[in-house]
N, C-alpha and C positions, 0 to 999 in steps of 0.2 A: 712861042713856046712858053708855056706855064714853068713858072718855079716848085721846086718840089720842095713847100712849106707843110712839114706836120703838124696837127692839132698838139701833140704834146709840147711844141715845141713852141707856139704859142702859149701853152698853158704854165711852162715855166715861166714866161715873162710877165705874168697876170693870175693864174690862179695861186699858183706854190707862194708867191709871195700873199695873198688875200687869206689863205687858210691859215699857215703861218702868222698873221697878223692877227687873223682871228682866237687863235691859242695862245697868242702873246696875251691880247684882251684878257681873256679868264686866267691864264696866270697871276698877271697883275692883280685883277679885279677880282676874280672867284676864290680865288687862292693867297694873294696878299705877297707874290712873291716880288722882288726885286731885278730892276731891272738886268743887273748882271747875271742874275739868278737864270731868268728868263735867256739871255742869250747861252749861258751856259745848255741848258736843257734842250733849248733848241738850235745848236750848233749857231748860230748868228752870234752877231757883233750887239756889243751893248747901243751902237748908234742906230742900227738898224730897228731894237726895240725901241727907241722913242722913236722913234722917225715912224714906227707901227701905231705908237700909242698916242701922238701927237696928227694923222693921219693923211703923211706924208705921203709914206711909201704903202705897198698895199693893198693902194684902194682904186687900183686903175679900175677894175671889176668889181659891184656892189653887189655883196652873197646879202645884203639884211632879208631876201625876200626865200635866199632858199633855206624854207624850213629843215627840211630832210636831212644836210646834212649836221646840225645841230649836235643831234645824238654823236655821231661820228668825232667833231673836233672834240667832244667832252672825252668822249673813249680815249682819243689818242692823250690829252692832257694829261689825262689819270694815269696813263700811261707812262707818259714820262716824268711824270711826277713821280710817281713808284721807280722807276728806273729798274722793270724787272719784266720785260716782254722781251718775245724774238721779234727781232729785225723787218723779217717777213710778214709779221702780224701787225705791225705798222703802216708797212707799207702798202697791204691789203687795203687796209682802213683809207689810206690818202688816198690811194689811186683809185678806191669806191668812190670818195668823196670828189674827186676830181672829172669822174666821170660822170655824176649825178648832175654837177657846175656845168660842164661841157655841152650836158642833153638839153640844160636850157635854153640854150642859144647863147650864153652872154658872150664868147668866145669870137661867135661869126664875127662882128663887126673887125675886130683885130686879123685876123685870118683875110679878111677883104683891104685891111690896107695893107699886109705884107706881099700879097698874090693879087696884085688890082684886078689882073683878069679874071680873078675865080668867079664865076657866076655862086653866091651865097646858097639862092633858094635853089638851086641842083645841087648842091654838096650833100646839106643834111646828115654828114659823117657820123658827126657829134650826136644828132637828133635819136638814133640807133639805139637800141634798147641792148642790143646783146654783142 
C-alpha cells in the first residue's frame, strides 16, 4: 500500500524554504537590509537567514534556472518591504510561485524517496497546468 505523501507537503520541505531563501537574497542584496531586519519581515529566525545567505539551508532544490518566477519573489519582496498588502494577496503570489516550481519537475525526485513506490513518470501531478 502506497503512503499518502502530498506534493505540498513535500514542497514545504524544499520549496518554501528555496523561495524564502530567494527573498532573503534580494533583501540583503537588492535592498541592503539586515539580517535581523530580513528575519523580521520574513517571520524566520535571524539564523536561518544566514544559513540562506551562507547557502546552507534552502537550497536542497536549485530555482537559478526557473526564470518565471523571478517577477513573482520581487512582488512579494516589495511587498513586505512596504508591509501594506492582504494576506491573501501574498499568498496568491507564493502558492503561484510554488506551483510554477512544482510543474518543473524539481519536486519528483523528493516525492520518490518519501513514497519509494510511487512510480514518478505516472504521477505527473505537479506537471498539470491547471
Amino acid at each position: 500500500m502506497n503512503t499518502l505523501i502530498l506534493p505540498c507537503e513535500i514542497a514545504v520541505k524544499s520549496v518554501v524554504p528555496a523561495v524564502k531563501a530567494l527573498m532573503a537574497q534580494q533583501l540583503v542584496d537588492g535592498h541592503g537590509f539586515k539580517q535581523d531586519q530580513v528575519a523580521e519581515v520574513l517571520g524566520i529566525s535571524q539564523s536561518s537567514v544566514s544559513k540562506y545567505g551562507k547557502k546552507v539551508r534552502g537550497y536542497v532544490i536549485n530555482l537559478d534556472g526557473v526564470v518565471t518566477i523571478r517577477p513573482l519573489i520581487s512582488e512579494m519582496v516589495n511587498m513586505v518591504i512596504r508591509r501594506e498588502y492582504q494576506r491573501t494577496e501574498f499568498l496568491e503570489l507564493f502558492c503561484e510561485a510554488c506551483l510554477i516550481i512544482r510543474q518543473t519537475g524539481l519536486i519528483c525526485d523528493f516525492c520518490k524517496k518519501t513514497e519509494a513506490k510511487m512510480n514518478i513518470s505516472e504521477c505527473k501531478f505537479c506537471m498539470k497546468t491547471t
